[in-house]
Every structure is written in structure tokens, then in C-alpha cells.
OpenMM code with the backbone's topology and positions (N, CA, C; nanometers):
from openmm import Vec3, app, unit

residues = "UNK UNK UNK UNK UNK UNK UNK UNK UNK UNK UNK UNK UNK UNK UNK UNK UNK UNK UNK UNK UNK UNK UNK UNK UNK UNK UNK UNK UNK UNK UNK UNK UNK UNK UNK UNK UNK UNK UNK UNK UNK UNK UNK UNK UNK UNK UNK UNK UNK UNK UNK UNK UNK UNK UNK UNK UNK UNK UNK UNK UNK UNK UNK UNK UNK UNK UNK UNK UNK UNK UNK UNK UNK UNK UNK UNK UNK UNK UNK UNK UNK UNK UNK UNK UNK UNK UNK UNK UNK UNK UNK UNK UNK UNK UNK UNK UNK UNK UNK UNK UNK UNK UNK UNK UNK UNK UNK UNK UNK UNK UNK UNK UNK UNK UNK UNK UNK UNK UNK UNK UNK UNK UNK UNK UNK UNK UNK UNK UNK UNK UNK UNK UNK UNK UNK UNK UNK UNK UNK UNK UNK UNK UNK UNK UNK UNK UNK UNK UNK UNK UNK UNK UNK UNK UNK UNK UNK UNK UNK UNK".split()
positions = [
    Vec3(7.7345, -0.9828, -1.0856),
    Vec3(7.7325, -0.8595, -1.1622),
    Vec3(7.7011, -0.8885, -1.3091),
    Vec3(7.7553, -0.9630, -1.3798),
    Vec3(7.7180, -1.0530, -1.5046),
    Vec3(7.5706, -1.0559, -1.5539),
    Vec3(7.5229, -1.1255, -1.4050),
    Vec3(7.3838, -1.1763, -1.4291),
    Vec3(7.3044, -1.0486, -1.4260),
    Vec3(7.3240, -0.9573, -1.3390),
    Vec3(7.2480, -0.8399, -1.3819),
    Vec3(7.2490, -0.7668, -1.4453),
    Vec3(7.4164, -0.7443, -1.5704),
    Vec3(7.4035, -0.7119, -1.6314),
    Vec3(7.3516, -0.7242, -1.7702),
    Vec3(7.3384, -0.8866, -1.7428),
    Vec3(7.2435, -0.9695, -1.8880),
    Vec3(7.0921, -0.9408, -1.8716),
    Vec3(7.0561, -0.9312, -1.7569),
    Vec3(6.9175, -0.9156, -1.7443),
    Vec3(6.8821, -0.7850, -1.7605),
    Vec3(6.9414, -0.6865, -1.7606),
    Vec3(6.9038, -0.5417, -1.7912),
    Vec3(6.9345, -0.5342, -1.9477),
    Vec3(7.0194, -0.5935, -2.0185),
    Vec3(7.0134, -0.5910, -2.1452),
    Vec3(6.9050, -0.7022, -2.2322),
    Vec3(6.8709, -0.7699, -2.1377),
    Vec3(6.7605, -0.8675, -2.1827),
    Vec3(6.6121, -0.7721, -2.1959),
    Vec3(6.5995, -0.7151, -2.0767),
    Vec3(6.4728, -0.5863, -2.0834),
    Vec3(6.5331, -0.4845, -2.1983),
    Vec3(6.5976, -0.4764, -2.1675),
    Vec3(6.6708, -0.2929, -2.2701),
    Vec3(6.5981, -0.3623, -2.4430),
    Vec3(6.6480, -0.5119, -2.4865),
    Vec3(6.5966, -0.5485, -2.5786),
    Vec3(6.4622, -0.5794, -2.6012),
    Vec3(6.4183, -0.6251, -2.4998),
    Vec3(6.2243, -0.6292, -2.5311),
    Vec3(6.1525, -0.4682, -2.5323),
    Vec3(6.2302, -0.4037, -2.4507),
    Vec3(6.1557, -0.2564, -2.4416),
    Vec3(6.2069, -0.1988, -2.6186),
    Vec3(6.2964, -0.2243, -2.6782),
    Vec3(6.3764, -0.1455, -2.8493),
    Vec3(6.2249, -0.2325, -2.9415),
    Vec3(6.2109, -0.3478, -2.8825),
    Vec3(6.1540, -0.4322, -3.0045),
    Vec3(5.9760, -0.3918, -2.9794),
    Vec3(5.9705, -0.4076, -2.8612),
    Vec3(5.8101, -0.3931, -2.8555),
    Vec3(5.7749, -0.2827, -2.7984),
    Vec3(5.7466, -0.1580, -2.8539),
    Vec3(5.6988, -0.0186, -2.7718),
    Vec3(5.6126, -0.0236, -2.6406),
    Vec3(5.5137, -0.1002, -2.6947),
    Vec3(5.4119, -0.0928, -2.5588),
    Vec3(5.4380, -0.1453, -2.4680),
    Vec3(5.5750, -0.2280, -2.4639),
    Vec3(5.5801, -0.3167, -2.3789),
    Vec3(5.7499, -0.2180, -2.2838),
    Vec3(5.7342, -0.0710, -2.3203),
    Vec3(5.8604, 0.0021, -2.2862),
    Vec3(5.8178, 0.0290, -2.1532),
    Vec3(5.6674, 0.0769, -2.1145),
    Vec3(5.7003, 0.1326, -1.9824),
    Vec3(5.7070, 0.0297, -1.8589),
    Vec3(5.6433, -0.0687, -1.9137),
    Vec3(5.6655, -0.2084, -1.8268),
    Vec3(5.7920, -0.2150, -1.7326),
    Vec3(5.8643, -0.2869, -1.9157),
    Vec3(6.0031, -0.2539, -1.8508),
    Vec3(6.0881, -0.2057, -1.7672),
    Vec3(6.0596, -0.0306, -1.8116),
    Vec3(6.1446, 0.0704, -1.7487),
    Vec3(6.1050, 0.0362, -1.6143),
    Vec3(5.9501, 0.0512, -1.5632),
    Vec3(5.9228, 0.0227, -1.4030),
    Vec3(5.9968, -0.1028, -1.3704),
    Vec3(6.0142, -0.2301, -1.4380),
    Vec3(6.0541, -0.3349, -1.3830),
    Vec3(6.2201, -0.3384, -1.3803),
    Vec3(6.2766, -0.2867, -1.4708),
    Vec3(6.4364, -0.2332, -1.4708),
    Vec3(6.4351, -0.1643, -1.3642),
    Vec3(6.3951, -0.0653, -1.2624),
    Vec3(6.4435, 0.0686, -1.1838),
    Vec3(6.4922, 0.0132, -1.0970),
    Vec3(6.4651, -0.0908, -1.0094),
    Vec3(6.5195, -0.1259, -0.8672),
    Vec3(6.6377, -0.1912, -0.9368),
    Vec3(6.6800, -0.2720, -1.0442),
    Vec3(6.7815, -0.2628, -1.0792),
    Vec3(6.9177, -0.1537, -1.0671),
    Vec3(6.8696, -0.1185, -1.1585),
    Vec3(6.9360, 0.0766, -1.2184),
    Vec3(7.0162, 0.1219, -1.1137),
    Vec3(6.8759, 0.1053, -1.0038),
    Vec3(6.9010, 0.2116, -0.8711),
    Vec3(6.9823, 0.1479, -0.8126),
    Vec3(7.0026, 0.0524, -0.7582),
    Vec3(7.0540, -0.0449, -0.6995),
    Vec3(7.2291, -0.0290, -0.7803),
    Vec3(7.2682, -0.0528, -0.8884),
    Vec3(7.3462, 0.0188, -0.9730),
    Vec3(7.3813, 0.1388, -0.9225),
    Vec3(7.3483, 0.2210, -0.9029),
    Vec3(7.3523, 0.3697, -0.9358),
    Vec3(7.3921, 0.3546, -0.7967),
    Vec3(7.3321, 0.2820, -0.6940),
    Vec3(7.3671, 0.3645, -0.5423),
    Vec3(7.4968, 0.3268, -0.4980),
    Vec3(7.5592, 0.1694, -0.5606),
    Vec3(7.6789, 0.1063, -0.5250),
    Vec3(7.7987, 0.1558, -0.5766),
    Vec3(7.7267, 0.2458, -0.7374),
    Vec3(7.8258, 0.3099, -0.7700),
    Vec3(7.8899, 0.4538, -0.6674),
    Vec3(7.7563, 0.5206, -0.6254),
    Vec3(7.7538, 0.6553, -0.5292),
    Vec3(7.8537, 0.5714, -0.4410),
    Vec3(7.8154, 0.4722, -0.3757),
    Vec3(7.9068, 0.4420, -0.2224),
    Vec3(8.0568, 0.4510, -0.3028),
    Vec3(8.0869, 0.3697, -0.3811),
    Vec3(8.2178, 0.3243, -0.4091),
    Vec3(8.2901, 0.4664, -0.4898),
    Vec3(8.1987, 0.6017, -0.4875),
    Vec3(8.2317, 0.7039, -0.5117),
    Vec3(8.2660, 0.7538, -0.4273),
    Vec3(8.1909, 0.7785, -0.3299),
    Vec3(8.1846, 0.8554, -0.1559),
    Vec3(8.3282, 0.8038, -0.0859),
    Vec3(8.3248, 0.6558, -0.1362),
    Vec3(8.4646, 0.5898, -0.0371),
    Vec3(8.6223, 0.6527, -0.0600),
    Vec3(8.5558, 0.6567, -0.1765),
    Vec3(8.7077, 0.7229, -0.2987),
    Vec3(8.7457, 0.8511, -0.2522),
    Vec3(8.6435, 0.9329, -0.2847),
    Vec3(8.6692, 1.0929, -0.2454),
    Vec3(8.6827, 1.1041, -0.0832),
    Vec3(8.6299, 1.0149, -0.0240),
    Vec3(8.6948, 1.0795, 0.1833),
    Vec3(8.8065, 1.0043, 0.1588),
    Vec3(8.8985, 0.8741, 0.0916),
    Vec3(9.0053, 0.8657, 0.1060),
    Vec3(9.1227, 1.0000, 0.0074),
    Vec3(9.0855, 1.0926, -0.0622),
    Vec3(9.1317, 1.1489, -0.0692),
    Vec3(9.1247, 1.2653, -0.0195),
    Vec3(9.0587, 1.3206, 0.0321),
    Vec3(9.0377, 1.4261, 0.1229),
    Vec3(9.1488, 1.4075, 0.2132),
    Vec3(9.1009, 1.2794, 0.3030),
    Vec3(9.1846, 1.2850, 0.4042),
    Vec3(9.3860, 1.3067, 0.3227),
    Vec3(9.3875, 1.2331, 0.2335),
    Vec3(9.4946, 1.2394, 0.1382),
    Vec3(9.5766, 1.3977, 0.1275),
    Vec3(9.4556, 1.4834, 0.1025),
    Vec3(9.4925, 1.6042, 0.0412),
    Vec3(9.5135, 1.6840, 0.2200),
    Vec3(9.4137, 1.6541, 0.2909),
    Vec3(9.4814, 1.7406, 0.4307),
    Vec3(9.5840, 1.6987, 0.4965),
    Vec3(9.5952, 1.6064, 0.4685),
    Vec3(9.7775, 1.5750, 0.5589),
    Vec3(9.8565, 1.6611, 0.4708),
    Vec3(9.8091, 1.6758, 0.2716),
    Vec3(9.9431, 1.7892, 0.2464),
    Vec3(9.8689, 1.9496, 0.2909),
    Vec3(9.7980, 1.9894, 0.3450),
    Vec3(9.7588, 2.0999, 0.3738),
    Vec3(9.6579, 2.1640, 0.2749),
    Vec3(9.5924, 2.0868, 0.1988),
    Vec3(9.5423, 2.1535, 0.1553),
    Vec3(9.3950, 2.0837, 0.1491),
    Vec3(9.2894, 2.1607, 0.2275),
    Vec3(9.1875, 2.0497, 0.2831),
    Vec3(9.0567, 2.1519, 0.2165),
    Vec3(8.9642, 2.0744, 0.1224),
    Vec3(8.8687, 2.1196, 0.0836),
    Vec3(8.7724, 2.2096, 0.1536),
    Vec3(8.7049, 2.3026, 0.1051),
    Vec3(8.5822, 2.3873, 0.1565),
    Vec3(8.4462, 2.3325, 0.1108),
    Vec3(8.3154, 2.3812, 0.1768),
    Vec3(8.2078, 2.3328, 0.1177),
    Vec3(8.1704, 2.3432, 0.0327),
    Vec3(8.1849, 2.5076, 0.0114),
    Vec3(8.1618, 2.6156, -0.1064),
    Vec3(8.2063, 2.5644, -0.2636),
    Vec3(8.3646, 2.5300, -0.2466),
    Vec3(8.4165, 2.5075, -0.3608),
    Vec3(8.4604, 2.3504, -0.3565),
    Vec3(8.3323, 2.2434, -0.2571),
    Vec3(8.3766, 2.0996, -0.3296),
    Vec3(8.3928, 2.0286, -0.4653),
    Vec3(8.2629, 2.1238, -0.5619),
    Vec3(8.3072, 2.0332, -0.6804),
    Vec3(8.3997, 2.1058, -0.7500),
    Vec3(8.4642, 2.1957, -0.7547),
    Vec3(8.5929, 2.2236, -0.7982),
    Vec3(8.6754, 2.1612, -0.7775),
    Vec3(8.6704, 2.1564, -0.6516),
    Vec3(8.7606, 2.0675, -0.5542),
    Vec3(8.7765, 1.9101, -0.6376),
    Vec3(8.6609, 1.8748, -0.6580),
    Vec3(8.6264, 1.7135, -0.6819),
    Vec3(8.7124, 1.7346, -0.8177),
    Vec3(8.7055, 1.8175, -0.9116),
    Vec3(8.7672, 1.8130, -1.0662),
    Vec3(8.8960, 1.7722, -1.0706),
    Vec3(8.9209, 1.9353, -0.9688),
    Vec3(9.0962, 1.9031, -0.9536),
    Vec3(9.1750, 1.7541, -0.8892),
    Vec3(9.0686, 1.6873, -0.8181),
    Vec3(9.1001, 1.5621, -0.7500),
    Vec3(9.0927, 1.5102, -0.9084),
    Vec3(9.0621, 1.5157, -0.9642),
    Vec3(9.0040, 1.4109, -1.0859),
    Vec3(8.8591, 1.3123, -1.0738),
    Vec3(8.7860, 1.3606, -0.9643),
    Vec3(8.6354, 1.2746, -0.9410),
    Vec3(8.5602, 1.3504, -1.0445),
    Vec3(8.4720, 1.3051, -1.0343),
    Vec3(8.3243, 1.3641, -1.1281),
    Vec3(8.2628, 1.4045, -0.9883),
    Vec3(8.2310, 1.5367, -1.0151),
    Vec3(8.1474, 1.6612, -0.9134),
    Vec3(7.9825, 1.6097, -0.8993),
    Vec3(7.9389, 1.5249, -0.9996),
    Vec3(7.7727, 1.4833, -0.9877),
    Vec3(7.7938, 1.2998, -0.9483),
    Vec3(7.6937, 1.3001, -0.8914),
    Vec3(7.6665, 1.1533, -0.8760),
    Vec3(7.5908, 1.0860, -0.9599),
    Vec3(7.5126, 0.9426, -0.9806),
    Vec3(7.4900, 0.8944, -1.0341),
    Vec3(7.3853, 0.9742, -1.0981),
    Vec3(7.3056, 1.0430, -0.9545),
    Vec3(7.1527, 1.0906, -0.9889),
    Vec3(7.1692, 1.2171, -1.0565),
    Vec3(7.2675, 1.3011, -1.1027),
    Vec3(7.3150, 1.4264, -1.1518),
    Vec3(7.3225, 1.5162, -1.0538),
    Vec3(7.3110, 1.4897, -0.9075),
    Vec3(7.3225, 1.6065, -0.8156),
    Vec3(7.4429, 1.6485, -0.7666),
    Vec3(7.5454, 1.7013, -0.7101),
    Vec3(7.6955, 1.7602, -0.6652),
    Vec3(7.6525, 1.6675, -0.5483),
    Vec3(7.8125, 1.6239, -0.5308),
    Vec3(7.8300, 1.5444, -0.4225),
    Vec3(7.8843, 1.6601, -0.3026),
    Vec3(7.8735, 1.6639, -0.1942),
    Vec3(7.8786, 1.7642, -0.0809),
    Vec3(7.9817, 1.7049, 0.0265),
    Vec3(8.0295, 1.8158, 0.0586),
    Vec3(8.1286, 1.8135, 0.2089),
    Vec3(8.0880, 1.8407, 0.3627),
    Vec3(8.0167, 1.7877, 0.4368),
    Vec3(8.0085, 1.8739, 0.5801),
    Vec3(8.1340, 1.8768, 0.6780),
    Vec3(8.1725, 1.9346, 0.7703),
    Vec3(8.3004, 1.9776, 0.8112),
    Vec3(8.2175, 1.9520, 0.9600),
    Vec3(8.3009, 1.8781, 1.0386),
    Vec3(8.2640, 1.9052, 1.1976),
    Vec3(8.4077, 1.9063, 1.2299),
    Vec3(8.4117, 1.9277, 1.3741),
    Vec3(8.5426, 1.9260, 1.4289),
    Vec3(8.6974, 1.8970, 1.4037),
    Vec3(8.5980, 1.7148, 1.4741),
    Vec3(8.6904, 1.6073, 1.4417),
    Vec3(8.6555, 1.5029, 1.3066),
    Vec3(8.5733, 1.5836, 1.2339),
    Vec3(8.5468, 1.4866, 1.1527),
    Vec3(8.4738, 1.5667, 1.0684),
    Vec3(8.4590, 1.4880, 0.9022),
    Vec3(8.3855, 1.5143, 0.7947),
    Vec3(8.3077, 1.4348, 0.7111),
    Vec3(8.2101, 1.4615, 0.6776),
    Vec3(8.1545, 1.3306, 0.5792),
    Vec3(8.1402, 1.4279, 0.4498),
    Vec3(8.1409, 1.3229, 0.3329),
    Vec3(8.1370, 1.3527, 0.2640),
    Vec3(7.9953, 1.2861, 0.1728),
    Vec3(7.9007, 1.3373, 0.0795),
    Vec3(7.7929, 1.2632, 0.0721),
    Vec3(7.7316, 1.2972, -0.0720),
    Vec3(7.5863, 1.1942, -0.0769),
    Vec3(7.5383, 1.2582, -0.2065),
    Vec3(7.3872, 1.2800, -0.1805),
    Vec3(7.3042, 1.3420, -0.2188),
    Vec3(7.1891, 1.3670, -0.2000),
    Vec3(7.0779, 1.2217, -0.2299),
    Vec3(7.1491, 1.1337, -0.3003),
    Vec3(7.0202, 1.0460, -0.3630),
    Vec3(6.9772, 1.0377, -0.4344),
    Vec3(6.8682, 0.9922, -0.4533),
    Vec3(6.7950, 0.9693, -0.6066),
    Vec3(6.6996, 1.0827, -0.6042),
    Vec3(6.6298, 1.1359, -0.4947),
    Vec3(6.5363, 1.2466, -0.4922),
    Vec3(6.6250, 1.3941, -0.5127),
    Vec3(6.7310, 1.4126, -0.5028),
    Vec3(6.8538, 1.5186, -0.5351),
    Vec3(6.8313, 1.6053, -0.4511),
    Vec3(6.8026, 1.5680, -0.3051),
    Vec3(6.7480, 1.6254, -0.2004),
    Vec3(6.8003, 1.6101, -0.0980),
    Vec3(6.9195, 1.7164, 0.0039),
    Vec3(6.9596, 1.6912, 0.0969),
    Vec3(6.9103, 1.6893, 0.2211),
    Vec3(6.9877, 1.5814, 0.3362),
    Vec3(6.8900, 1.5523, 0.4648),
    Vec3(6.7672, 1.4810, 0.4017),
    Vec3(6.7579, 1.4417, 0.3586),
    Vec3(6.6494, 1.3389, 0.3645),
    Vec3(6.6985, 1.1701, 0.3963),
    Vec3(6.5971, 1.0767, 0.3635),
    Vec3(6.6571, 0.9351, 0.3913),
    Vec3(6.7302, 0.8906, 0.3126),
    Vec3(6.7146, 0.9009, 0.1752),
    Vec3(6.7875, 0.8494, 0.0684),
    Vec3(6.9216, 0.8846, 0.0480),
    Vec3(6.9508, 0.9599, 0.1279),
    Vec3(7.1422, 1.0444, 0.1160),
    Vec3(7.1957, 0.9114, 0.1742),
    Vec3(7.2500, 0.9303, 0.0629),
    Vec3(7.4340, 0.8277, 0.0908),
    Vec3(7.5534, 0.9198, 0.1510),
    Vec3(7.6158, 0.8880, 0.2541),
    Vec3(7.7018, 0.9706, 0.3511),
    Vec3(7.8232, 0.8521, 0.3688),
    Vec3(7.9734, 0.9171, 0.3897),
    Vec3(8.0813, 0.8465, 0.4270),
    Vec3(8.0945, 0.9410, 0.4952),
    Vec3(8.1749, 0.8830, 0.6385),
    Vec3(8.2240, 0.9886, 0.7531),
    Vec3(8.3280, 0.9626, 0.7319),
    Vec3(8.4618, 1.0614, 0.7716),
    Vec3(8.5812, 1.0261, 0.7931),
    Vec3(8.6504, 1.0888, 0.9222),
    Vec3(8.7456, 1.0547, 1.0054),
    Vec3(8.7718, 1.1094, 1.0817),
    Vec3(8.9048, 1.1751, 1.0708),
    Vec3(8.9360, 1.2963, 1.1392),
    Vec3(9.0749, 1.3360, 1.0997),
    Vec3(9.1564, 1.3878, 1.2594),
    Vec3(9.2938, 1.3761, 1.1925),
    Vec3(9.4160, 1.3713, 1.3445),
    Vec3(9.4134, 1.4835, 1.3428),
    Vec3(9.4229, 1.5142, 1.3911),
    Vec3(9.4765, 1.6683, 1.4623),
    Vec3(9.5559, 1.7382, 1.3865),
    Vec3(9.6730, 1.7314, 1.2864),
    Vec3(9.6929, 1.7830, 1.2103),
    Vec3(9.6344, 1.7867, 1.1126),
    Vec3(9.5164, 1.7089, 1.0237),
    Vec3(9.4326, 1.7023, 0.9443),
    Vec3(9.3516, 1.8436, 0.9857),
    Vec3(9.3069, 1.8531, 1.1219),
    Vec3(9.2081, 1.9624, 1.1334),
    Vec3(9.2798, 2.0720, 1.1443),
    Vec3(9.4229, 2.0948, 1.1531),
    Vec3(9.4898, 2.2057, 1.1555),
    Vec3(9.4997, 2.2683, 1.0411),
    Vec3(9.5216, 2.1851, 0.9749),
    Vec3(9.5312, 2.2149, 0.7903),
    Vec3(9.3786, 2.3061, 0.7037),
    Vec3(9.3176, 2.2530, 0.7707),
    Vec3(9.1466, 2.3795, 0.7588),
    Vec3(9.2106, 2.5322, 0.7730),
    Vec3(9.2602, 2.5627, 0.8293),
    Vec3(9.2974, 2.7232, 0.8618),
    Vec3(9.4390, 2.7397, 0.8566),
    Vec3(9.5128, 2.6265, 0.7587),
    Vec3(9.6388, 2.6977, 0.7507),
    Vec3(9.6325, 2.7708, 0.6090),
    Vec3(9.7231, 2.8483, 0.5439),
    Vec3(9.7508, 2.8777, 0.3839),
    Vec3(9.7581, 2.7946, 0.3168),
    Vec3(9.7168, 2.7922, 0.2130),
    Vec3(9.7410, 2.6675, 0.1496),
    Vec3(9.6213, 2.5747, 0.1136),
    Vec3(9.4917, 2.6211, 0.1925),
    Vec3(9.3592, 2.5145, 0.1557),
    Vec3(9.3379, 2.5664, 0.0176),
    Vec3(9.2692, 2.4932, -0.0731),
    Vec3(9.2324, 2.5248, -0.2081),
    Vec3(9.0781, 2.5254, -0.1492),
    Vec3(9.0943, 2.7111, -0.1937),
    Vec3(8.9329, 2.7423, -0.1488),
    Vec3(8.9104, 2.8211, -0.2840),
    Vec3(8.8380, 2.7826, -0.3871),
    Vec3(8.7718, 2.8248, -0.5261),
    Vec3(8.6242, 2.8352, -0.5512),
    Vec3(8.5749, 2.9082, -0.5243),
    Vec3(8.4464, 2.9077, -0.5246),
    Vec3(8.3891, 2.8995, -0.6654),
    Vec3(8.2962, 2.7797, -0.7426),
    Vec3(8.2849, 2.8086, -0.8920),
    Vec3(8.1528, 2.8186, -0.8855),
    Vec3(8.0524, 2.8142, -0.8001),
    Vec3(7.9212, 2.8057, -0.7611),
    Vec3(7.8764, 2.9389, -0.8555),
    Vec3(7.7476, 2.8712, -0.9404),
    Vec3(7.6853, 3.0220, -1.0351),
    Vec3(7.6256, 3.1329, -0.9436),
    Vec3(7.6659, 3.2086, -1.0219),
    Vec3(7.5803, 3.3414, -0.9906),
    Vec3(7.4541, 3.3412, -0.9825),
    Vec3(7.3452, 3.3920, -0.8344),
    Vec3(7.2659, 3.4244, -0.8112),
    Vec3(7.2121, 3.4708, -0.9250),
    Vec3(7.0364, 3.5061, -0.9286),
    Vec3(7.0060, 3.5371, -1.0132),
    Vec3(6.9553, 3.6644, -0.9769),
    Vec3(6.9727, 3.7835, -1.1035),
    Vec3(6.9359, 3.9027, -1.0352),
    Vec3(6.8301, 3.9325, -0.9962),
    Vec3(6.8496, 4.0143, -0.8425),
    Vec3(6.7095, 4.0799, -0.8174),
    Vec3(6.6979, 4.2162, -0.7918),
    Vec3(6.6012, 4.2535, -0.7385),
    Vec3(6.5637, 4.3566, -0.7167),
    Vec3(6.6426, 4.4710, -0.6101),
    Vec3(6.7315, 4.3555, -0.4763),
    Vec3(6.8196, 4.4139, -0.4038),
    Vec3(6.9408, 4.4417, -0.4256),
    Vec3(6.9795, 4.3557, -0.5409),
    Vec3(7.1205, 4.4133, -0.6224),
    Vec3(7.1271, 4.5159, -0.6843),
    Vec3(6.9843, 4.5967, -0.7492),
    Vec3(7.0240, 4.7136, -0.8362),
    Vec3(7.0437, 4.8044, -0.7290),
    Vec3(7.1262, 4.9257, -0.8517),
    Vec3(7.1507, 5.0486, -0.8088),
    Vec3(7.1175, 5.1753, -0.7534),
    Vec3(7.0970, 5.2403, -0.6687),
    Vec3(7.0459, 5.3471, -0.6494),
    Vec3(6.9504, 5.4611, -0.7795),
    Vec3(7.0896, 5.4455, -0.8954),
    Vec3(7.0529, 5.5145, -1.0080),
    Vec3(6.9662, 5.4360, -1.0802),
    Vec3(6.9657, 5.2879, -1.0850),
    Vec3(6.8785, 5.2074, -1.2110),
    Vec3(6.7682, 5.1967, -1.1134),
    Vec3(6.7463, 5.2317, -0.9781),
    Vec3(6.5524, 5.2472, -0.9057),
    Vec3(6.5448, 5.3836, -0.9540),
    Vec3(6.5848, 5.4434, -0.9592),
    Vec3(6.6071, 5.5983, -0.9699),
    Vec3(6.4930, 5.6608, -1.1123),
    Vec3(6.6207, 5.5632, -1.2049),
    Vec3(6.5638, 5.5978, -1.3824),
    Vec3(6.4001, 5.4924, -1.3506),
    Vec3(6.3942, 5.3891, -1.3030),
    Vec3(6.3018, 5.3400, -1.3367),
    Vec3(6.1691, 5.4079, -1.2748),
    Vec3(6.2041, 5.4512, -1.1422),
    Vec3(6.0794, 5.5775, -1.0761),
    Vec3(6.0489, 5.6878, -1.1738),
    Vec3(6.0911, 5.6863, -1.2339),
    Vec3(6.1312, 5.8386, -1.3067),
    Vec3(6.0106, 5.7567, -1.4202),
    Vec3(6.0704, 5.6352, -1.4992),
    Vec3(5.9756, 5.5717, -1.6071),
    Vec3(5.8670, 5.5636, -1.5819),
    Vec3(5.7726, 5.5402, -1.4808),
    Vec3(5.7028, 5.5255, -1.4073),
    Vec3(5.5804, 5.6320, -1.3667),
    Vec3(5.6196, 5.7464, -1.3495),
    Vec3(5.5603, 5.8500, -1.3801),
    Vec3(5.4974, 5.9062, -1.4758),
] * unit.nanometer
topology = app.Topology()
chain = topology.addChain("A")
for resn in residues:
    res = topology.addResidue(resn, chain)
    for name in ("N", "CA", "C"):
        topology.addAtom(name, app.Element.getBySymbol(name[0]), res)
């Protein structure tokens, strides 16, 4: 870890000193970076399904909707390395928890995924009282099927 971290500060310094010699660099730094960036995602992913599973034995077991809320109140960071929200899928007997990648694109190849499996009271805890379900996801953006009867109304009227 040392050694790669001397060698990325060894480039970081030829790219400050010699401009032309920046984009070189940057291409020859990335498989670094990335490589960085993805070990950090895993050793993120590992963290958050051991607390998941943590939080549904006390009953209170995350939603999809409101994971990165979810992730705050855990105390994780809601984005991954690549700035995208890290995600929950829910099956049965089991959940993974994941990140989109470097392309910030889900289902594709580059997603980093941890599965976890849960007991039977783990999956009971989904539908008891008590799940912290917060939805903080932004607001849609307005359209045309949200207005009002009266604001198509005035605007037919403008129109004329």
C-alpha cells in the first residue's frame, strides 16, 4: 500500500511541475486510482451488509427507497467512491447490498455487489413496525401531468 501510495504521489508531482506532461500521467495514474477506489467500494459494501444484518435482528431493517438515509443514520457515506448512492436489493432470503461502479450505472459489469443472507427473523423484521422507512429521494421534476385542472384551464384560455 506504501508503494502505491509513493508512486501516485511521484506522478501527482511530475504532472504539478510539467503541464504537458499532465494528461500522460492522469491516463497512466487511473488503473491505479481505480483499483483504489474499488477496494475502497468492497471494504464499504462489507461494512454496510454487516450492519444491515446488525440493524434487522433489532427490527429495524432498511428499505430501497430510503437506503441512503438509511446509510447516514448508520453513519456510512450514502455515495461511493465514484459519487453514485450505494443501493439495497431485497430478495426473500437474502439481500445484497451494492454500488454501481465507475460507469454510475446499474446492472452492468462493473457493479460491486455483497450478498448477505438473513434468518428468519431477520426477514420477519421487513414487515414488522419499527423498519426505518424515510424516503429523502428529490422531487420529480415538474410536468405536464401534475398540473391542475385550473392551471390547463388559464393556460387554454392564454392561448386563444
Amino acid at each position: 500500500m506504501k508503494k502505491i501510495v509513493l508512486v501516485f504521489l511521484l506522478f501527482g508531482g511530475l504532472a504539478m511541475a510539467e503541464p504537458r506532461s499532465r494528461e500522460r500521467v492522469i491516463q497512466l495514474s487511473s488503473p491505479v486510482s481505480d483499483a483504489l477506489r474499488t477496494r475502497s467500494a468492497r471494504r464499504a459494501l462489507k461494512t454496510i451488509a454487516a450492519d444491515v444484518e446488525k440493524s434487522a435482528e433489532e427490527g429495524k431493517y432498511p428499505q430501497p427507497g430510503s437506503f441512503p438515509a438509511w446509510l447516514q443514520v448508520a453513519q456510512h457515506k450514502a455515495e461511493d467512491p465514484w459519487g453514485s448512492y450505494y443501493y439495497i436489493e431485497l430478495g426473500p432470503e437474502s439481500f445484497t447490498v451494492g454500488s454501481p461502479g465507475p460507469d454510475a450505472r446499474r446492472a452492468t459489469d462493473d457493479d460491486l455487489r455483497w450478498t448477505g443472507r438473513l434468518t428468519p427473523q431477520q426477514q420477519a423484521a421487513r414487515t414488522e413496525p419499527g423498519v426505518l422507512v424515510v424516503d429523502h429521494q428529490p422531487a420529480p421534476p415538474p410536468s405536464s401531468a401534475g398540473r391542475s385542472a385550473r392551471t390547463k384551464a388559464s393556460e387554454a384560455a392564454q392561448r386563444q
